[in-house]
Every structure is written in structure tokens, then in C-alpha cells.
N, C-alpha and C positions, 0 to 999 in steps of 0.2 A: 504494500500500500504506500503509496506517498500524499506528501503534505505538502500542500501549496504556500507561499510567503506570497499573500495578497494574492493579486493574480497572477503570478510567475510561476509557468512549469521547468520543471530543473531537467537538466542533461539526460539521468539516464529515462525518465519517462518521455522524450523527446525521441531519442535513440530509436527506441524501442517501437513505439505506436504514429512517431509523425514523419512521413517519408518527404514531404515539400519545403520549403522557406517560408511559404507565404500558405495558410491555407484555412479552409473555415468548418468549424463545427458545430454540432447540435447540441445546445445544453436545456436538459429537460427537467422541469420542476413544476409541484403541482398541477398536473396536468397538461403542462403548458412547453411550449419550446422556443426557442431564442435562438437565429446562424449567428456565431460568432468568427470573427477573422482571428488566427491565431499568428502572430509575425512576431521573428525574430528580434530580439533586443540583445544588445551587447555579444552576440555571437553564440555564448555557452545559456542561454536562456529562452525562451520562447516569451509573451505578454500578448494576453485578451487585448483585441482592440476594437474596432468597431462591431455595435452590436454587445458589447457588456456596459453600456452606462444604461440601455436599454430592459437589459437584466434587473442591475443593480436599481434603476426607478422602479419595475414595474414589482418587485419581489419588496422595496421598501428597505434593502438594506441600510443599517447603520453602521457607526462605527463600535467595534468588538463583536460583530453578528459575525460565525465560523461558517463557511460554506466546504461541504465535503463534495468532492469531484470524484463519483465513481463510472470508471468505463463501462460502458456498455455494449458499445460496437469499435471495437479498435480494425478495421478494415481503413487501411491512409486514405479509402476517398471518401469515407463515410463514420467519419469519428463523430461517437457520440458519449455526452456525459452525461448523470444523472446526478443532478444536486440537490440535496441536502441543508437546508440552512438549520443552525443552531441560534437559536436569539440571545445577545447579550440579556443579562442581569439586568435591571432600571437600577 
């Protein structure tokens, strides 16, 4: 299992399940699903970009809200993830 820092996927779950530079995936919650682009930052790192501020309004995240990113279809032209939000404490 791996642990995300924000929305930064790390090297070896990159390796592993994303075969392009530049590519978009399906993140699915409550029922609902969001394409997200997924593009290379700083080389050794992947970063959500367009399509996660979309996420993040429509699910209402805050800040200390833990979102869990489990694979569900790791196929490179059809990655999809199933998330989990945890809600911060008030």
C-alpha cells in the first residue's frame, strides 16, 4: 500500500502502474467520478492537476481531511482510483 504526501504519487507507484509522462485518470468517490490529469513534477514525482481542484470542491475537502487512493484498475490506459476521504476532527 502506499501513502500519498498531499497529492504527490512517489516513484515506485509510478514505476509500477503509470506507463506515460503526461496522463489522466479516474478517481471515484461516493458514487461519483472525476478525469484527472496526472503530470510529472520535479522528474522523480508524479502531481494531480487538472480536474483535482474539481475533486477537492465538489467532495468539500478541508484542511487535515486524509484521502486514501486505492487502485482499482491499474491497466496504463485506464487507471482508476477509489477514494476514501477520512474527515479531520473540528
Amino acid at each position: 500500500m502506499f501513502f500519498f504526501n498531499l497529492q504527490h504519487f512517489p516513484l515506485p507507484f509510478r514505476k509500477k502502474h503509470i506507463k506515460l509522462t503526461e496522463q489522466r485518470l479516474k478517481l471515484v468517490s461516493g458514487g461519483r467520478d472525476w478525469t484527472v490529469e496526472l503530470c510529472s513534477y520535479k522528474t522523480k514525482h508524479m502531481k494531480l492537476g487538472v480536474g483535482w481542484k474539481s475533486f477537492m470542491e465538489d467532495n468539500s475537502l478541508q484542511l487535515g481531511d486524509v484521502c486514501n487512493f486505492e487502485l482499482v484498475s491499474g491497466d496504463p490506459t485506464d487507471v482508476q482510483l477509489r477514494v476514501t476521504i477520512a474527515r479531520a476532527c473540528a
